[in-house]
C-alpha positions as CSV (number, residue, x, y, z in Angstrom):
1,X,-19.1,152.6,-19.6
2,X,-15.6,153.3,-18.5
3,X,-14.0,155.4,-21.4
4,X,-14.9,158.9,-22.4
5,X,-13.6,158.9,-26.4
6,X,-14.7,161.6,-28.4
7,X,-17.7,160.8,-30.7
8,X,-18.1,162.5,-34.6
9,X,-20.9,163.1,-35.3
10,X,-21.2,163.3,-39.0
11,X,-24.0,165.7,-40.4
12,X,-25.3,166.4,-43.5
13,X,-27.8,168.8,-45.0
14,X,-29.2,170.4,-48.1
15,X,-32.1,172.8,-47.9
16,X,-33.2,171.7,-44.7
17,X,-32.9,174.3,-42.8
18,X,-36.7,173.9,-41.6
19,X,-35.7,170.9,-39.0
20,X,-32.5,172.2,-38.2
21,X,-33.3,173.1,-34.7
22,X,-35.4,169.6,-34.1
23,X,-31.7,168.1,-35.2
24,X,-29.4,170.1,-33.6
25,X,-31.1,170.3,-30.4
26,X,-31.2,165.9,-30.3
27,X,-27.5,166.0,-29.8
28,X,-27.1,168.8,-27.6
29,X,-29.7,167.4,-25.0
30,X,-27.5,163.6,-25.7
31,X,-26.6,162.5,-22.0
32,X,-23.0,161.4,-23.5
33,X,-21.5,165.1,-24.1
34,X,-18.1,164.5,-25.7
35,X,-19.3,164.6,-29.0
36,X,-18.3,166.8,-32.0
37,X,-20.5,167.5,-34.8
38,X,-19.0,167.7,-38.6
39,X,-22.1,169.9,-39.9
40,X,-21.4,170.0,-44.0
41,X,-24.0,171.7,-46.2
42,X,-24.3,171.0,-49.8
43,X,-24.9,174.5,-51.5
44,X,-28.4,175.0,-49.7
45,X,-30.3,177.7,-51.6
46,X,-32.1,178.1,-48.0
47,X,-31.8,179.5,-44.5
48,X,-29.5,176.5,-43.5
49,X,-26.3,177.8,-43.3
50,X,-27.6,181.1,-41.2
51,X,-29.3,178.9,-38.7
52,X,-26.5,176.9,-37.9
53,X,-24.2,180.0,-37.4
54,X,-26.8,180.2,-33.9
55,X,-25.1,177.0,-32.9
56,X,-21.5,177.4,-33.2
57,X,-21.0,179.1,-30.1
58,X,-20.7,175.9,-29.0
59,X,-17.2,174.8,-29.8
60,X,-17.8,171.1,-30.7
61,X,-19.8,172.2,-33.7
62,X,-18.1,172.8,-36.7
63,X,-20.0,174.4,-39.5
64,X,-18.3,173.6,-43.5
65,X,-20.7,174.5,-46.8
66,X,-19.9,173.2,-50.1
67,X,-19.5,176.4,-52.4
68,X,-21.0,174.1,-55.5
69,X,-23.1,171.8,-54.7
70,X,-21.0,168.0,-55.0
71,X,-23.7,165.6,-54.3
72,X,-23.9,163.4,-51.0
73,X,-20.9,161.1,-51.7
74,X,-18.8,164.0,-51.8
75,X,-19.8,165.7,-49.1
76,X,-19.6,162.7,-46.7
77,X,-16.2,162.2,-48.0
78,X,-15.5,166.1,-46.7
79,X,-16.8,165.5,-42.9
80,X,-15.3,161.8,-42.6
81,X,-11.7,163.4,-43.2
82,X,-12.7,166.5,-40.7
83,X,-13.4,163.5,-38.1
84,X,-11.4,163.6,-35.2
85,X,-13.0,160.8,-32.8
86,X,-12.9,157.3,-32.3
87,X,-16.1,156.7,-33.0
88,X,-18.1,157.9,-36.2
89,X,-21.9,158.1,-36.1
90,X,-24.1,159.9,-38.8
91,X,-27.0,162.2,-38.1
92,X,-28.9,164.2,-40.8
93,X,-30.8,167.1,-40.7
94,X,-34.7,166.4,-40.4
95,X,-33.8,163.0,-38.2
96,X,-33.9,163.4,-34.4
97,X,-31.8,161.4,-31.7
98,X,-33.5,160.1,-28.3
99,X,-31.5,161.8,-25.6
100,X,-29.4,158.5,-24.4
101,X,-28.9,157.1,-28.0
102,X,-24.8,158.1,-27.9
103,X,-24.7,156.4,-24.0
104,X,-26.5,153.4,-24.9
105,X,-24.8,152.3,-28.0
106,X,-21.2,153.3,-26.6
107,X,-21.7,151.1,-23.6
108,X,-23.2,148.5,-25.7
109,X,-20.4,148.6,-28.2
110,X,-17.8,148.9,-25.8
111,X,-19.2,146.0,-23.3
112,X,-19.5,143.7,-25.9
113,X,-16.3,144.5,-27.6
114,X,-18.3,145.5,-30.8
115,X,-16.2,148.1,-33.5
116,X,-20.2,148.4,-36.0
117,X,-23.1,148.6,-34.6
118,X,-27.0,150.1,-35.2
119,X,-30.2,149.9,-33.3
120,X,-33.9,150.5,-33.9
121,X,-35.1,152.9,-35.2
122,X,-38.8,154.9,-35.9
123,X,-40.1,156.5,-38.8
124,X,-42.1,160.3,-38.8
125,X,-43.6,162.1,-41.0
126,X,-43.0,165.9,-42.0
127,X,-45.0,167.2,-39.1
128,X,-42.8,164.9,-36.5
129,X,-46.1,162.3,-36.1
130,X,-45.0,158.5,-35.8
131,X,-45.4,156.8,-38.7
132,X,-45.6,152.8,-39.9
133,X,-43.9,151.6,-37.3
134,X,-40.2,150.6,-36.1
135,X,-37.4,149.5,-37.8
136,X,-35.2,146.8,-37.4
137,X,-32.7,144.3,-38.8
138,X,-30.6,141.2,-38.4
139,X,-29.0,140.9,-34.9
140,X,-25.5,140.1,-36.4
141,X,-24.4,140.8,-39.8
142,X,-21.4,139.9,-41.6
143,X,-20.1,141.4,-45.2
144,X,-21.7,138.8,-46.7
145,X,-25.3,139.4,-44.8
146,X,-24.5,143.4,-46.3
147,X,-24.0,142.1,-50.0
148,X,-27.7,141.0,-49.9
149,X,-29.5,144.3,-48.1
150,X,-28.6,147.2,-46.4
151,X,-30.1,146.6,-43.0
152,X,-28.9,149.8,-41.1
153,X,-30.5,153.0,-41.1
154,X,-28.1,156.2,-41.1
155,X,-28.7,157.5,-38.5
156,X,-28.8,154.7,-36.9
157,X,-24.8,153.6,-37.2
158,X,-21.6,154.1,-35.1
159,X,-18.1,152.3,-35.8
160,X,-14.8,152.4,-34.4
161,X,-12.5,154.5,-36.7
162,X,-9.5,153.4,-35.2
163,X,-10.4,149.8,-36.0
164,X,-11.9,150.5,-39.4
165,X,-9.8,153.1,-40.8
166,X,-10.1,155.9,-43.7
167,X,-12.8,154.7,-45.8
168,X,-13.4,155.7,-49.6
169,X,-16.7,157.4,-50.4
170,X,-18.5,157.2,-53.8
171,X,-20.6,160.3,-55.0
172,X,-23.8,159.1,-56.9
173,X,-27.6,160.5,-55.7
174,X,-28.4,157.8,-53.9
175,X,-26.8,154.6,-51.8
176,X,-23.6,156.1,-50.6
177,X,-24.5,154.7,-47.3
178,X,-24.9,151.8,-48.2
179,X,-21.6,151.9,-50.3
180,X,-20.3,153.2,-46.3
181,X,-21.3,150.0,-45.0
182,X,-20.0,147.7,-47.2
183,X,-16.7,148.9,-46.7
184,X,-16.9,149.3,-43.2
185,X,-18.5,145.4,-43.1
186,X,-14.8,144.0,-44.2
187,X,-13.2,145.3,-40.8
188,X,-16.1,144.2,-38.6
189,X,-19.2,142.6,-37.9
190,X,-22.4,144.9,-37.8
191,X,-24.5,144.2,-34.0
192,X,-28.0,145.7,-33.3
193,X,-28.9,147.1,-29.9
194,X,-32.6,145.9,-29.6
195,X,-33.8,149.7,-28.9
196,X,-35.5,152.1,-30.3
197,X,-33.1,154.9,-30.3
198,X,-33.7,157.7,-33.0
199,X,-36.7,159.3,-35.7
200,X,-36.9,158.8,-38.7
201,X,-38.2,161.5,-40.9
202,X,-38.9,159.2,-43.9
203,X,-40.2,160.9,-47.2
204,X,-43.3,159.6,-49.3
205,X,-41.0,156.5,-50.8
206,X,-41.1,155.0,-47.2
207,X,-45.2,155.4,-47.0
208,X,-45.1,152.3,-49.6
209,X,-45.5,149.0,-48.5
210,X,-43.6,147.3,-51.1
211,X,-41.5,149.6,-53.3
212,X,-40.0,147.6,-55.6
213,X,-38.2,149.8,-58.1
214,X,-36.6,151.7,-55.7
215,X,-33.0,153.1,-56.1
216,X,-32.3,150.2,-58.4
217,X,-30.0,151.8,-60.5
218,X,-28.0,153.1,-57.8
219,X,-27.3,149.6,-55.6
220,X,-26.4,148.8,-59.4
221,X,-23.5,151.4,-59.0
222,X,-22.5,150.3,-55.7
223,X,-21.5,146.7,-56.7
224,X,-19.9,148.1,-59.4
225,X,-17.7,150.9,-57.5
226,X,-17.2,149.6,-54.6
227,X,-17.3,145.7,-54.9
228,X,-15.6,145.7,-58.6
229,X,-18.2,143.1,-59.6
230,X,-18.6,142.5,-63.1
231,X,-22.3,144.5,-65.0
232,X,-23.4,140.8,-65.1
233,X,-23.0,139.9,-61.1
234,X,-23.6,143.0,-59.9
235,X,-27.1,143.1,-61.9
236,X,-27.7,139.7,-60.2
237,X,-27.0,141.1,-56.7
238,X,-28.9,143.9,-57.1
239,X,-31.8,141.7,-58.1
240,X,-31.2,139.5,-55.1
241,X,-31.3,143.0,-52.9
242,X,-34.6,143.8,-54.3
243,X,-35.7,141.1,-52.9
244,X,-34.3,140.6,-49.6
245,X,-35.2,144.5,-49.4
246,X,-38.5,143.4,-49.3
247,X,-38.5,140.8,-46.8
248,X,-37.0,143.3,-44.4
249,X,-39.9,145.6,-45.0
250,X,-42.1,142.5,-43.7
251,X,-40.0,140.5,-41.4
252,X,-38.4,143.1,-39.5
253,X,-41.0,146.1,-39.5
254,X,-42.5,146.3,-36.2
255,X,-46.3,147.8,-36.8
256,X,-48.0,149.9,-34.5
Protein backbone atom coordinates (compact mmCIF):
# COMPACT_ATOMS: atom_id res chain seq x y z
CA UNK A 1 0.00 0.00 0.00
CA UNK A 2 1.41 3.32 -1.21
CA UNK A 3 -1.00 6.07 0.09
CA UNK A 4 -1.49 7.03 3.69
CA UNK A 5 -5.37 8.73 3.44
CA UNK A 6 -7.04 9.35 6.43
CA UNK A 7 -9.68 6.62 7.41
CA UNK A 8 -13.34 7.68 9.48
CA UNK A 9 -14.15 5.65 11.38
CA UNK A 10 -17.83 5.97 12.01
CA UNK A 11 -19.08 4.82 15.62
CA UNK A 12 -22.09 4.47 17.11
CA UNK A 13 -23.44 3.57 20.55
CA UNK A 14 -26.39 3.56 22.85
CA UNK A 15 -26.05 2.13 26.35
CA UNK A 16 -23.21 0.20 25.65
CA UNK A 17 -20.95 1.43 27.59
CA UNK A 18 -20.07 -2.20 28.96
CA UNK A 19 -17.93 -3.20 25.60
CA UNK A 20 -16.69 0.15 25.20
CA UNK A 21 -13.10 -0.66 25.99
CA UNK A 22 -13.20 -4.15 23.95
CA UNK A 23 -14.21 -1.48 20.93
CA UNK A 24 -12.14 1.17 21.40
CA UNK A 25 -9.10 -0.68 22.15
CA UNK A 26 -9.62 -2.82 18.40
CA UNK A 27 -8.87 0.39 16.65
CA UNK A 28 -6.22 1.77 18.62
CA UNK A 29 -4.11 -1.53 18.47
CA UNK A 30 -5.14 -1.27 14.17
CA UNK A 31 -1.60 -1.52 12.42
CA UNK A 32 -2.91 1.32 9.90
CA UNK A 33 -2.84 4.44 12.42
CA UNK A 34 -4.22 7.38 10.40
CA UNK A 35 -7.58 6.85 11.36
CA UNK A 36 -10.16 9.12 13.07
CA UNK A 37 -12.95 7.97 14.99
CA UNK A 38 -16.54 9.85 14.75
CA UNK A 39 -17.85 8.39 18.29
CA UNK A 40 -21.75 9.60 18.36
CA UNK A 41 -23.89 8.42 21.31
CA UNK A 42 -27.54 8.37 21.16
CA UNK A 43 -28.81 9.68 24.64
CA UNK A 44 -27.27 6.68 26.64
CA UNK A 45 -28.85 6.47 30.06
CA UNK A 46 -25.39 4.62 30.99
CA UNK A 47 -21.76 5.01 31.71
CA UNK A 48 -21.06 5.46 27.90
CA UNK A 49 -20.31 8.89 27.53
CA UNK A 50 -17.89 8.97 30.81
CA UNK A 51 -15.91 6.10 29.47
CA UNK A 52 -15.17 7.53 26.38
CA UNK A 53 -14.10 10.90 27.85
CA UNK A 54 -10.75 8.24 28.99
CA UNK A 55 -10.15 8.10 25.29
CA UNK A 56 -10.10 11.44 23.99
CA UNK A 57 -6.69 12.21 24.90
CA UNK A 58 -6.03 10.83 21.89
CA UNK A 59 -6.78 13.51 19.36
CA UNK A 60 -8.18 11.43 16.46
CA UNK A 61 -11.22 10.54 18.65
CA UNK A 62 -13.89 12.73 18.60
CA UNK A 63 -16.63 12.29 21.13
CA UNK A 64 -20.48 13.92 20.05
CA UNK A 65 -23.87 12.74 22.20
CA UNK A 66 -27.20 13.29 21.03
CA UNK A 67 -29.02 15.45 23.79
CA UNK A 68 -32.46 13.52 22.72
CA UNK A 69 -32.24 10.49 21.69
CA UNK A 70 -32.87 10.59 17.45
CA UNK A 71 -32.75 6.97 16.59
CA UNK A 72 -29.85 5.38 14.46
CA UNK A 73 -30.59 7.01 11.02
CA UNK A 74 -30.14 10.15 12.58
CA UNK A 75 -27.32 9.69 14.30
CA UNK A 76 -25.32 8.18 11.37
CA UNK A 77 -26.37 11.08 9.39
CA UNK A 78 -24.52 13.34 12.41
CA UNK A 79 -20.91 11.37 12.17
CA UNK A 80 -21.03 10.88 8.16
CA UNK A 81 -21.16 14.91 7.93
CA UNK A 82 -18.35 15.15 10.84
CA UNK A 83 -16.21 12.71 8.36
CA UNK A 84 -13.23 14.11 7.24
CA UNK A 85 -11.32 11.03 5.37
CA UNK A 86 -11.36 9.47 2.24
CA UNK A 87 -12.39 6.46 3.27
CA UNK A 88 -15.50 5.70 5.60
CA UNK A 89 -15.73 2.52 7.55
CA UNK A 90 -18.36 1.76 10.42
CA UNK A 91 -17.58 0.29 13.80
CA UNK A 92 -20.10 -0.12 16.64
CA UNK A 93 -19.74 -0.44 20.15
CA UNK A 94 -19.87 -4.14 21.32
CA UNK A 95 -18.09 -5.26 17.72
CA UNK A 96 -14.25 -5.72 17.80
CA UNK A 97 -11.72 -5.23 14.80
CA UNK A 98 -8.68 -7.80 14.22
CA UNK A 99 -5.61 -5.60 14.51
CA UNK A 100 -4.78 -5.52 10.48
CA UNK A 101 -8.50 -5.16 9.38
CA UNK A 102 -7.91 -1.18 8.20
CA UNK A 103 -4.31 -2.46 6.44
CA UNK A 104 -5.75 -5.25 4.67
CA UNK A 105 -8.86 -3.88 3.23
CA UNK A 106 -6.98 -0.51 2.21
CA UNK A 107 -4.42 -2.32 0.25
CA UNK A 108 -6.96 -4.61 -1.11
CA UNK A 109 -9.19 -1.68 -2.11
CA UNK A 110 -6.52 0.36 -3.37
CA UNK A 111 -4.67 -2.58 -5.43
CA UNK A 112 -7.56 -3.58 -6.99
CA UNK A 113 -8.85 -0.14 -7.74
CA UNK A 114 -12.04 -1.02 -5.58
CA UNK A 115 -14.15 2.46 -4.13
CA UNK A 116 -16.85 -0.53 -1.74
CA UNK A 117 -15.70 -3.16 -0.24
CA UNK A 118 -16.45 -5.77 2.95
CA UNK A 119 -14.86 -8.97 4.21
CA UNK A 120 -15.62 -11.81 6.53
CA UNK A 121 -16.66 -11.59 9.35
CA UNK A 122 -17.40 -13.78 12.88
CA UNK A 123 -20.16 -13.70 15.16
CA UNK A 124 -19.71 -13.74 19.39
CA UNK A 125 -21.76 -13.85 21.92
CA UNK A 126 -22.22 -11.42 24.99
CA UNK A 127 -19.27 -13.01 26.87
CA UNK A 128 -16.90 -12.48 23.58
CA UNK A 129 -17.09 -16.61 22.87
CA UNK A 130 -17.32 -17.53 19.04
CA UNK A 131 -20.41 -18.25 17.94
CA UNK A 132 -22.22 -20.07 14.67
CA UNK A 133 -19.71 -19.58 12.59
CA UNK A 134 -18.29 -17.01 9.84
CA UNK A 135 -19.91 -14.83 7.68
CA UNK A 136 -19.73 -14.16 4.24
CA UNK A 137 -21.31 -13.00 0.97
CA UNK A 138 -21.19 -12.64 -2.81
CA UNK A 139 -17.58 -11.92 -4.18
CA UNK A 140 -18.93 -9.04 -6.41
CA UNK A 141 -22.11 -7.22 -6.02
CA UNK A 142 -23.70 -4.81 -8.04
CA UNK A 143 -26.96 -2.46 -7.08
CA UNK A 144 -28.96 -4.82 -8.45
CA UNK A 145 -27.31 -7.95 -6.32
CA UNK A 146 -28.10 -5.17 -3.12
CA UNK A 147 -31.87 -4.82 -4.20
CA UNK A 148 -32.24 -8.58 -3.37
CA UNK A 149 -30.15 -8.84 0.23
CA UNK A 150 -28.01 -6.99 2.23
CA UNK A 151 -24.89 -9.04 2.08
CA UNK A 152 -22.47 -6.81 4.15
CA UNK A 153 -22.10 -6.72 7.72
CA UNK A 154 -21.45 -3.07 9.31
CA UNK A 155 -18.69 -3.32 10.52
CA UNK A 156 -17.55 -4.99 8.01
CA UNK A 157 -17.73 -1.98 5.16
CA UNK A 158 -15.27 0.74 3.87
CA UNK A 159 -15.93 3.04 0.68
CA UNK A 160 -14.31 5.78 -0.94
CA UNK A 161 -16.03 9.14 -0.05
CA UNK A 162 -14.52 11.03 -2.55
CA UNK A 163 -15.90 8.65 -5.22
CA UNK A 164 -19.25 8.14 -3.59
CA UNK A 165 -20.09 11.38 -2.24
CA UNK A 166 -22.54 12.79 0.61
CA UNK A 167 -25.08 10.23 1.06
CA UNK A 168 -28.67 10.70 2.59
CA UNK A 169 -29.46 8.72 5.67
CA UNK A 170 -33.01 7.53 6.64
CA UNK A 171 -33.93 7.31 10.55
CA UNK A 172 -36.25 4.30 11.18
CA UNK A 173 -35.15 1.41 14.11
CA UNK A 174 -33.88 -0.84 11.99
CA UNK A 175 -32.13 -1.18 8.25
CA UNK A 176 -30.43 2.11 7.87
CA UNK A 177 -27.50 0.20 6.86
CA UNK A 178 -28.83 -1.30 4.55
CA UNK A 179 -30.61 1.90 3.26
CA UNK A 180 -26.32 3.04 3.40
CA UNK A 181 -25.64 0.51 1.00
CA UNK A 182 -28.03 0.87 -1.43
CA UNK A 183 -27.07 4.26 -2.06
CA UNK A 184 -23.60 3.70 -1.90
CA UNK A 185 -24.22 0.52 -4.58
CA UNK A 186 -25.16 3.23 -7.40
CA UNK A 187 -21.51 4.81 -7.35
CA UNK A 188 -19.68 1.44 -7.12
CA UNK A 189 -19.57 -2.15 -7.13
CA UNK A 190 -19.30 -3.84 -3.61
CA UNK A 191 -15.86 -6.55 -3.50
CA UNK A 192 -15.30 -9.00 -0.57
CA UNK A 193 -11.75 -9.57 0.81
CA UNK A 194 -11.98 -13.41 1.54
CA UNK A 195 -10.80 -12.88 5.34
CA UNK A 196 -11.98 -12.99 8.40
CA UNK A 197 -11.38 -9.62 9.62
CA UNK A 198 -13.67 -8.40 12.63
CA UNK A 199 -16.39 -9.88 15.69
CA UNK A 200 -19.42 -9.92 15.63
CA UNK A 201 -21.32 -9.44 18.77
CA UNK A 202 -24.71 -10.73 17.42
CA UNK A 203 -27.84 -10.60 19.78
CA UNK A 204 -30.32 -13.61 20.36
CA UNK A 205 -32.07 -12.89 16.64
CA UNK A 206 -28.76 -14.19 15.05
CA UNK A 207 -28.81 -17.61 17.35
CA UNK A 208 -31.80 -18.56 14.84
CA UNK A 209 -31.23 -20.57 12.07
CA UNK A 210 -33.89 -19.37 9.89
CA UNK A 211 -35.56 -16.10 11.09
CA UNK A 212 -37.97 -15.49 8.79
CA UNK A 213 -39.95 -12.54 10.04
CA UNK A 214 -37.15 -10.50 10.77
CA UNK A 215 -37.13 -6.70 10.29
CA UNK A 216 -39.70 -7.10 7.62
CA UNK A 217 -41.32 -4.06 8.09
CA UNK A 218 -38.33 -2.06 8.01
CA UNK A 219 -36.61 -3.43 4.39
CA UNK A 220 -40.39 -2.48 3.62
CA UNK A 221 -39.45 1.22 4.44
CA UNK A 222 -36.28 1.10 2.72
CA UNK A 223 -37.65 0.41 -0.74
CA UNK A 224 -40.02 2.85 -0.11
CA UNK A 225 -37.55 5.83 1.09
CA UNK A 226 -34.77 5.24 -0.52
CA UNK A 227 -35.67 3.39 -3.87
CA UNK A 228 -39.17 5.44 -4.31
CA UNK A 229 -40.73 2.02 -5.27
CA UNK A 230 -44.29 1.87 -5.26
CA UNK A 231 -46.21 -0.14 -1.56
CA UNK A 232 -46.99 -2.80 -4.32
CA UNK A 233 -43.11 -3.44 -5.56
CA UNK A 234 -41.49 -2.70 -2.76
CA UNK A 235 -43.71 -5.34 -0.76
CA UNK A 236 -42.61 -7.80 -3.60
CA UNK A 237 -38.87 -7.01 -3.05
CA UNK A 238 -39.04 -7.31 0.40
CA UNK A 239 -40.60 -10.70 -0.10
CA UNK A 240 -37.94 -11.59 -2.58
CA UNK A 241 -35.20 -10.35 0.40
CA UNK A 242 -36.77 -12.74 2.76
CA UNK A 243 -35.83 -15.08 0.84
CA UNK A 244 -32.64 -14.60 -0.55
CA UNK A 245 -31.91 -13.62 3.23
CA UNK A 246 -32.26 -17.03 3.88
CA UNK A 247 -30.14 -18.52 1.41
CA UNK A 248 -27.28 -16.41 2.64
CA UNK A 249 -27.74 -17.77 6.10
CA UNK A 250 -27.16 -21.32 4.28
CA UNK A 251 -24.98 -20.77 1.38
CA UNK A 252 -22.56 -18.42 2.74
CA UNK A 253 -22.41 -19.31 6.60
CA UNK A 254 -19.27 -20.97 7.17
CA UNK A 255 -19.88 -23.56 10.37
CA UNK A 256 -17.45 -24.36 12.85
Amino acid sequence: MTRNDLVSIIMLSKDNGRYIEETVRSVLSQTYQNWEVIFMDDSSKDDTISQMMDYVRDRRIKVLQNVKSKGAGASMGSALRDARGKWIAFLNVGDVWEPAKLEKQLAFMEENGYHFSYHKTRRMDRESRPVGGVLSGKMHITHEDMMKCCWPAYLTVMYDAEKVGRIKTINQKQENDYALWLQVAYSADCHLLDECLSRHRANKWFYNRFPIGHNILWRYEVYRKIEYLNPFVSAMYTLRNLWYGLMKKVKYVERG
